[in-house]
C-alpha positions in Angstrom: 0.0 0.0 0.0 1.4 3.3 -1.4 2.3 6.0 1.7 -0.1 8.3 0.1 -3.1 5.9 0.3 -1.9 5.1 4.4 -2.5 8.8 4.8 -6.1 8.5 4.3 -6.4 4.9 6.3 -7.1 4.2 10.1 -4.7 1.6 11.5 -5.8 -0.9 14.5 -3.8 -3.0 16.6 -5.6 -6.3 17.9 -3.6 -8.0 20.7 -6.0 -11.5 20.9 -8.4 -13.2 18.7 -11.1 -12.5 20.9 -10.7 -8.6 21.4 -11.1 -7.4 17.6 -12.7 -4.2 16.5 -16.1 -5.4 17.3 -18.3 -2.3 15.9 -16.4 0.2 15.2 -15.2 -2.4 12.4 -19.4 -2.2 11.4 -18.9 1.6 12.0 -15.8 2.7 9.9 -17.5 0.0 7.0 -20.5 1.6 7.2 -19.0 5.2 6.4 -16.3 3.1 3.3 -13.6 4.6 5.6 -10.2 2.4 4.5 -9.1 1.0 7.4 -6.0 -2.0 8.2 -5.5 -4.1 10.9 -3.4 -5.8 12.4 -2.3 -8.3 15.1 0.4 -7.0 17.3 0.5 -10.8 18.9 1.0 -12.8 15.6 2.2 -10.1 12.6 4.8 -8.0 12.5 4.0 -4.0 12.6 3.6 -1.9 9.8 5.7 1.2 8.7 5.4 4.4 10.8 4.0 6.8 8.2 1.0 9.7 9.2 -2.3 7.9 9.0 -5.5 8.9 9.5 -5.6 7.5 12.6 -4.6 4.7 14.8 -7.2 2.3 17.0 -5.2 0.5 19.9 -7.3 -2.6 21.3 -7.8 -4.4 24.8 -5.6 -7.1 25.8 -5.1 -9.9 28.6 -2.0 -8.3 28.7 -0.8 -5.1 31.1 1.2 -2.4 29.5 3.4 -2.4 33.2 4.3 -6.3 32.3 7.6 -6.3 30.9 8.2 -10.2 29.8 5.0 -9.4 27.3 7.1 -10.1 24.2 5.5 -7.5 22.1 5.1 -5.0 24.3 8.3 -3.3 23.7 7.6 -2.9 19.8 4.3 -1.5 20.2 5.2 1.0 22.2 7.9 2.3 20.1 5.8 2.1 17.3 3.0 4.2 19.1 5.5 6.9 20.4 6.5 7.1 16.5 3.3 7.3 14.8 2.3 10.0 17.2 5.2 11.6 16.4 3.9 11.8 12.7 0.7 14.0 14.2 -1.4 11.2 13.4 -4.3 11.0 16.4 -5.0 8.0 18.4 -7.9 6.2 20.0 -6.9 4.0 22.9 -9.5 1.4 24.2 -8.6 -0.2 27.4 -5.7 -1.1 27.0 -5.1 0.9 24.3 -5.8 3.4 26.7 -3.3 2.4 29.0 -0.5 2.3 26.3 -1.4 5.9 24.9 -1.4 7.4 28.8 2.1 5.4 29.1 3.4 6.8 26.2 2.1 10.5 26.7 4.3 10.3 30.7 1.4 9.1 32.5 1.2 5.6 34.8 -0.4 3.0 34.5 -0.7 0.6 37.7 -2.6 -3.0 39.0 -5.7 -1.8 40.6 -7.0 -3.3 44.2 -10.3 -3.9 42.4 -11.4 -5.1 39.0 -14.0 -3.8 37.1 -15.9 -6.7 35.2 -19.3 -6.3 33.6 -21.6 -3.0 33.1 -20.4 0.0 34.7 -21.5 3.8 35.5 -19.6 6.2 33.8 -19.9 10.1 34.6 -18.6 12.9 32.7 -16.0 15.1 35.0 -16.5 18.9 34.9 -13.8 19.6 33.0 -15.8 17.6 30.7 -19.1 19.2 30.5 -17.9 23.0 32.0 -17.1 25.8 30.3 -13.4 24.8 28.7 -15.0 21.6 27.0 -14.3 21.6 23.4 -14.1 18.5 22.4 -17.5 16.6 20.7 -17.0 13.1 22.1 -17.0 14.3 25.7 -20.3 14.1 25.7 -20.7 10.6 24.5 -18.3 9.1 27.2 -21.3 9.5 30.6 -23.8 6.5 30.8 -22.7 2.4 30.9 -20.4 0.7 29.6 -18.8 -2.5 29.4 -15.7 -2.4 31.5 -12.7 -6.1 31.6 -10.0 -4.6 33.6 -8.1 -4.3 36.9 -6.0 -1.4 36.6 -5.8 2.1 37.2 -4.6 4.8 35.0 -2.7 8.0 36.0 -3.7 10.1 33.2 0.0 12.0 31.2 0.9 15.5 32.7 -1.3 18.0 30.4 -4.1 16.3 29.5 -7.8 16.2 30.7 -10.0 14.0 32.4 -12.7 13.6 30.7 -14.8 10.7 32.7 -14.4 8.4 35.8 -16.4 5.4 37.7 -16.4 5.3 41.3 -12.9 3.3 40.8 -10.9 4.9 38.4 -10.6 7.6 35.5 -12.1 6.0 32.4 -11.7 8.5 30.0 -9.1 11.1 28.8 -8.1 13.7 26.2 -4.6 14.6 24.9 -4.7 17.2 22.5 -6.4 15.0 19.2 -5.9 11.7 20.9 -8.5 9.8 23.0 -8.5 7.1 25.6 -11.0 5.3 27.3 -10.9 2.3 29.9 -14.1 0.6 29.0 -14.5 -0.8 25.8 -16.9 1.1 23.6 -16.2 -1.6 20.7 -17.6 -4.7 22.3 -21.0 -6.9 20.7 -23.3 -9.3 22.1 -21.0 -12.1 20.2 -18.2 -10.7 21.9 -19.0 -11.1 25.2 -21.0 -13.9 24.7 -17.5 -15.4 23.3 -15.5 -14.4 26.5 -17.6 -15.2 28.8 -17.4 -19.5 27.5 -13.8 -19.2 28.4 -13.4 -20.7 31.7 -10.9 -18.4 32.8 -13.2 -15.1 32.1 -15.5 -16.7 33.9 -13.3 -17.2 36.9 -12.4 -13.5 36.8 -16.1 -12.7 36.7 -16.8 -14.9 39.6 -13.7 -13.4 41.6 -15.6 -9.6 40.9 -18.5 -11.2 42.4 -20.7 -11.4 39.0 -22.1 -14.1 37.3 -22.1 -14.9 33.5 -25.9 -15.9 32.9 -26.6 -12.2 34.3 -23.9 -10.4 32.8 -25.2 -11.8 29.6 -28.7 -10.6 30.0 -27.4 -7.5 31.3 -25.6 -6.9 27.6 -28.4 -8.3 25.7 -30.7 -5.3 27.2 -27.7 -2.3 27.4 -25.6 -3.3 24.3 -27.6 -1.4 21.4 -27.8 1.7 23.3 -24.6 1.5 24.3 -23.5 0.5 20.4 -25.4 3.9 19.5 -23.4 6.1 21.5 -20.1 4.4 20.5 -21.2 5.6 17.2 -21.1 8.8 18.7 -17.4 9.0 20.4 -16.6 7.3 17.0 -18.0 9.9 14.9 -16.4 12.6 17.1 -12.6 11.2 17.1 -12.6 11.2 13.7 -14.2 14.3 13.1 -11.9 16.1 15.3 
């Protein structure tokens, strides 16, 4: 693929088999935006050229795990397409990486969140100084796999937060959330047969049958106002 025709193409890194671009996949399809991805895990990265933008996935993994054998590479290649001006869209751990990368931390959390969770918007998000569109799509619920805690980079604003961590925070153009705006029905259906998302579940104290009613009745709205924080990343 020519440089020129990268230029005009979104770029996103899956880290599993299980944790792929669920719909913004259906969303960036749905507008014939050209988009590439790839699996950090299995394929080797591509060039650093400016893109339209790049999508970071979740992963099992932790960007503070240092015997991840890819973790390295990624992050190099992150730091270098930001470089290029190109604007990124962190989810979970996506989210993680970009914060990392930008000079915040990222640390193990006492609690996980596992399931549905409240989001609110901060009042840096909704006051006064907000300029940024997709703020407003980040308050409501969510689907949330995770049991860290993010230290947002020195600069950047807040943007949302559950009553255990910040999920949600602006850099300049880039965007990262800790919940995972992507995720479908078949998704979670698909991680929750896995024995050991199950155990994780059970060790947050939530069970499976109910977590997949739960996503049967909150995943179209939810779907709709990823469409939203979709349509304002990329706009911005």
């Amino acid at each position: 693929m020519a440089e020129e025709s990268l230029q005009d193409t979104v770029l996103v890194l899956q880290h599993q088999n299980d944790a792929g671009p669920g719909n913004l996949a259906s969303w960036l399809d749905g507008r014939s935006t050209a988009w590439q991805l790839v699996d950090v895990s299995a394929q080797p990265l591509p060039p650093v050229v400016p893109r339209r933008a790049l999508v970071v996935l979740g992963s099992r993994e932790s960007v503070y795990d240092d015997t991840v054998p890819w973790l390295a590479a990624e992050t190099a290649f992150v730091e270098a397409t930001i470089a290029t001006g190109t604007p990124v869209l962190g989810l979970c751990f996506g989210a993680q990486l970009l914060a990392s990368v930008l000079g915040g931390t990222v640390s193990r959390a006492p609690n996980a969140e596992r399931g549905w969770i409240d989001v609110i918007a901060t009042p840096q998000a909704v006051g006064p100084a907000a300029g940024e569109p997709e703020e407003a799509a980040l308050a409501g619920q969510w689907f949330a796999w995770h049991q860290d805690h993010i230290q947002p980079p020195p600069g950047s604003v807040v943007l949302a937060r559950s009553d255990r961590c910040v999920q949600g925070f602006s850099a300049g153009r880039h965007l990262g959330v800790q919940f995972h705006p992507e995720v479908t029905l078949d998704q979670v259906g698909s991680w929750l047969a896995q024995d050991r998302r199950r155990r994780q579940l059970h060790q947050a104290d939530g069970d499976a049958e109910q977590l997949l009613h739960a996503t049967r009745r909150l995943e179209p709205h939810a779907a709709s106002a990823a469409a939203q924080l979709y349509q304002a990343f990329f706009r911005s």
